[in-house]
N, C-alpha and C positions, 0 to 999 in steps of 0.2 A: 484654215483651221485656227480657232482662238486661240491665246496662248494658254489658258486654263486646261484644252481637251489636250494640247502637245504635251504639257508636264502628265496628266494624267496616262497618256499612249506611252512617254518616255519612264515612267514611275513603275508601269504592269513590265514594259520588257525588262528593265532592271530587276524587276523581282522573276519574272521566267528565268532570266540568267542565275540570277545563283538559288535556282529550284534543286530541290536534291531528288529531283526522278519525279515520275508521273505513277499515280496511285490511279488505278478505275473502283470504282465506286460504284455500286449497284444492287436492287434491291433483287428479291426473288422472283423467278416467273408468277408463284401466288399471291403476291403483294402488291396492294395499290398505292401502298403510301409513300410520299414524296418528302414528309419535312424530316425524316429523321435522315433520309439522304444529301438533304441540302445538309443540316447540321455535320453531319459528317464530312461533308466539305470542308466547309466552316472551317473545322477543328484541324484537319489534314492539312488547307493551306496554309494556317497560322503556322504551322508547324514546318514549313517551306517548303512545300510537296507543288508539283502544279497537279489538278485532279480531272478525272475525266469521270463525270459522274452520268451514269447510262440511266436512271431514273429506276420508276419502279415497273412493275409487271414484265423483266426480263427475261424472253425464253433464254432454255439453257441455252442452244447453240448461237444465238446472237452473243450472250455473254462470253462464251466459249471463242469464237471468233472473232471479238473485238479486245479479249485479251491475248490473244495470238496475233492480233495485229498490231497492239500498240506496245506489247512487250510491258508490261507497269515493272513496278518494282517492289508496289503490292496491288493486293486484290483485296477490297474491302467491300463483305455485303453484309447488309441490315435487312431486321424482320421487324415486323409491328405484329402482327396477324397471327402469330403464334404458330408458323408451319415452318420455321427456321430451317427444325430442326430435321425434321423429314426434309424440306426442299434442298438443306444443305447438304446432309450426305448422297442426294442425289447429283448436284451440282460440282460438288468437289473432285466427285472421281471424275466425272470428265474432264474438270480443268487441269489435274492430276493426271490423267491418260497423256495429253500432249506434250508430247521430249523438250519444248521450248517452256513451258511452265511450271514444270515439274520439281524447280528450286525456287519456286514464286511463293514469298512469302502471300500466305491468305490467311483471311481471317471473318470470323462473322460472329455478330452478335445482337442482341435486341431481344426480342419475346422469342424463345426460341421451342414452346410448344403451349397449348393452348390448355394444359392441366396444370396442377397445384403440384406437379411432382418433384422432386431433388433435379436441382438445376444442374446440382453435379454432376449428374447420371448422363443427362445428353449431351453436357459439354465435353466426359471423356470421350462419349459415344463420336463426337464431332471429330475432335484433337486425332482418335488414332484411325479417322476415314482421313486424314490428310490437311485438316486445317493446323493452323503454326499456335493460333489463338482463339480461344472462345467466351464474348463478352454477353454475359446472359444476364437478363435487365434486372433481374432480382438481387444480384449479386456482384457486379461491376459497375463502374462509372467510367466518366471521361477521363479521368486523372489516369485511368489503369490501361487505356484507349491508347489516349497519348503516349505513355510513356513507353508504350511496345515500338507504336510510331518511331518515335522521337531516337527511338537506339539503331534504328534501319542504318545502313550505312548510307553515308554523303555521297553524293557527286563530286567530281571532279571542278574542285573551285571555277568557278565565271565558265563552265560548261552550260548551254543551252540544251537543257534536257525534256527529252520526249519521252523518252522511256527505259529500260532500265540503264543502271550506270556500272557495274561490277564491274 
């Protein structure tokens, strides 16, 4: 191995080490779009998260069992397509029915219905089926993204974290 790829191999574990938990990341079963979940990434790992991003077009129960397996410490899903908001309170209550996620912070936001209607209306709609946070594209940014992020609690300094850290 060159010494350029060793610092970069030695550069990623250093930064898995002081990761503050693993976030999944995932768009809706009705969603095919991919770059606002790579973004999402993006922003997540700056933010020193390690992320497991499942893509787009995730049925519920894949969603559902790969965050029961990997235990996150959040659940972050994004919509382009405008079915957010339907796809979300179908989604939430399942991830919500399981005793092991049921204190997981979740959150979704993006285009969260395909009408000119008050954003507000389905963001409470979302908030009291079970999400923690609801970033609806008309009306939030990254700034307000991050900074929900960014207040999650830490991991346990130089802990190698997979998944949650409480």
């Amino acid at each position: 191995m060159a010494q350029q790829e060793i610092e970069v191999v030695a550069g990623s574990a250093r930064s898995a080490m002081r990761s503050r938990g693993t976030v999944v990341v995932s768009g809706l079963a009705s969603d095919a779009h991919t770059w606002n979940l790579v973004y999402l990434q993006l922003v997540i790992e700056e933010l020193g998260y390690h992320v497991v991003n499942l893509g787009p077009c995730v049925p519920d129960d894949m969603l559902v069992d790969e965050c029961r397996r990997i235990d996150p410490v959040l659940v972050a899903l994004g919509s382009v397509n405008g079915h957010g908001c339907t796809d979300g309170l179908r989604v939430v209550a399942r991830l919500r029915d399981c005793a092991e996620l049921a204190a997981t912070p979740m959150v979704i936001g993006g285009k969260l219905t395909v009408s000119d209607e008050d954003p507000g209306r389905h963001a409470q709609e979302l908030l009291g089926a079970g999400f923690d946070a609801v970033f609806p594209d008309q009306v939030s940014g990254t700034a307000e993204f991050a900074a929900f992020v960014a207040s999650l609690p830490t991991a346990p300094r130089g802990a190698l974290c997979v998944g949650r850290t409480e």
